[in-house]
N, C-alpha and C positions, 0 to 999 in steps of 0.2 A: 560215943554218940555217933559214931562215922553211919553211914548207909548203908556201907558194905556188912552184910547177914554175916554172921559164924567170924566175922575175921576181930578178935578181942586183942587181937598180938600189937607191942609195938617194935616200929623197927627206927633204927639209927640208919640214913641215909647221906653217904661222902660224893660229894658231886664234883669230878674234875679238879681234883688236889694234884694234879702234873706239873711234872717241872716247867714246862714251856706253857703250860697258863700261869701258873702265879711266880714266877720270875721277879716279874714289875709288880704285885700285888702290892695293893694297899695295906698298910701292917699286917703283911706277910707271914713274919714271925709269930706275933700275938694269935693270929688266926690259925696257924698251923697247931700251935700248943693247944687253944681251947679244943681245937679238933680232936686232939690225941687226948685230951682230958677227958673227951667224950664217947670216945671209941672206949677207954681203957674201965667206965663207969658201964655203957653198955654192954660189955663182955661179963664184967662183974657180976651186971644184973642176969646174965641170959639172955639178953635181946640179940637180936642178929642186927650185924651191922654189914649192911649192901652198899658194895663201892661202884660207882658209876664212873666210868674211863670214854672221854670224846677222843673219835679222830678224823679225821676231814682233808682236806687235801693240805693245810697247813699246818699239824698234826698229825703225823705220818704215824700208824699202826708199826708198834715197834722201835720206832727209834725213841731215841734219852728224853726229848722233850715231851715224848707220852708217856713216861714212867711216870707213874705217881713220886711224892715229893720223896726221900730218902728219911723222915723224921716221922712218917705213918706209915705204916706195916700190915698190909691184909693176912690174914691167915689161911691158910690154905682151903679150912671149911667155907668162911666168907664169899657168898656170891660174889661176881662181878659184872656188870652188865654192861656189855660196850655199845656206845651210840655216838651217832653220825650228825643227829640234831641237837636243839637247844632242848627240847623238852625231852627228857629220860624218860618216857614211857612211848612216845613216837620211834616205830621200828627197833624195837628189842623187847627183850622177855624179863622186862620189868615186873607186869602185871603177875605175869607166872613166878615169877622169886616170892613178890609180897603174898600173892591168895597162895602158894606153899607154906607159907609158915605163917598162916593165918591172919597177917598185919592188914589193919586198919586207919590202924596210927601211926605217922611219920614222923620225925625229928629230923633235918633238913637243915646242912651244915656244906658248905663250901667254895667254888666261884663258878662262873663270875654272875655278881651279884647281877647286873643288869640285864643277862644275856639266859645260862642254864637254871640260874637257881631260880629267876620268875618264872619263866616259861615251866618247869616243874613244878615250882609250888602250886602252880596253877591250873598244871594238866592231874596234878593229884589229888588238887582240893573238886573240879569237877568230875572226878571219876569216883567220889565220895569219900575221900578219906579225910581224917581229922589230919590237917597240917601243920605242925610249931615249926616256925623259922628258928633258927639261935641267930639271937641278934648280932652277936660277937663271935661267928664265928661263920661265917661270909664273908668273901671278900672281892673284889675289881681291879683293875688296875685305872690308869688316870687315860681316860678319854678327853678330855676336854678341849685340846688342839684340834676335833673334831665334830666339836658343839655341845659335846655330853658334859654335864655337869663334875666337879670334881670327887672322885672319887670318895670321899668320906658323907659327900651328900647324897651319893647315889644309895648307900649303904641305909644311911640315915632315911630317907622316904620310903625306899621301900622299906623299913623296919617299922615305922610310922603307917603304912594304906595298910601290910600285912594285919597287922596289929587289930585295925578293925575294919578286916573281912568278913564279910556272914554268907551264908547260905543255909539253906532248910535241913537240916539233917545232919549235917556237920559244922566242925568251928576250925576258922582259922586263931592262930595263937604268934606269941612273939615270949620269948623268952632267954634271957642271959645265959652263958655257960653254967653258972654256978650255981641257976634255980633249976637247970633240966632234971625231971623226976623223970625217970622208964617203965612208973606205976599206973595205972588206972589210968 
């Protein structure tokens, strides 16, 4: 249903799984495993799975705390697309990864919830793609000494607004680990 003409592909999308963002993650672990659950179902199927890598001045290009986590594993063919901002399609060749392998459809999995993965689901659902969140496998860490609500609720609302997003031409979606289909 996406807008975007010719593009039928879907793609599995890893947004900022680094050691030094989910450190402090909110179930950490749990989220890391649905991840790998997801990558490992996406490979299976044929989908390409695109890993998005932030770094900024407190995430330094190259050092340990910008390595992706040690328990998910890109593969060499696996694009990567490194970015500076919250939304992965501002200043990098996002765009050009997904309209190369024809994806319309995203599956959108990682942290932090409040920060990259809105700001993407958001710059991809108005650039016309069909967007599913996985609900369980996003994650934040605990802002709340700061005014932001606790971590599991932040998770929880936006899994809740995502849920019933609309737009003309495409659909936003919320889905578990264990219903993500990579079909139709």
């Amino acid at each position: 249903m996406t807008t975007l003409r010719d593009r039928p592909n879907t793609a599995l999308m890893v947004l900022d799984m680094q050691k030094g963002v989910v450190a402090e993650a909110h179930q950490r672990d749990a989220v890391v495993s649905n991840i790998a659950a997801l990558v490992d179902r996406a490979r299976e199927a044929g989908v390409p799975v695109v890993w998005v890598q932030h770094s900024d001045d407190r995430l330094e290009k190259g050092s340990e705390a910008w390595e992706y986590v040690p328990e998910l594993g890109r593969r060499e063919q696996e694009p990567v697309v490194h970015k500076s901002f919250s939304d992965a399609f501002d200043g990098t060749d996002l765009e050009q990864v997904l309209a190369a392998a024809a994806v319309g459809r995203l599956m959108v999995a990682g942290a932090q919830t409040d920060e990259c993965i809105r700001s993407t689901i958001h710059g991809a659902f108005v650039r016309g793609y069909d967007v599913t969140l996985v609900s369980d496998a996003h994650t934040t860490e605990d802002l709340s000494e700061w005014g932001a609500p606790p971590p599991d609720q932040v998770i929880a609302h936006t899994n809740l607004y995502w849920k019933y997003h609309a737009g003309p031409g495409r659909t936003a979606a919320v889905a578990e680990t264990k219903d993500v289909t990579f079909s139709g």
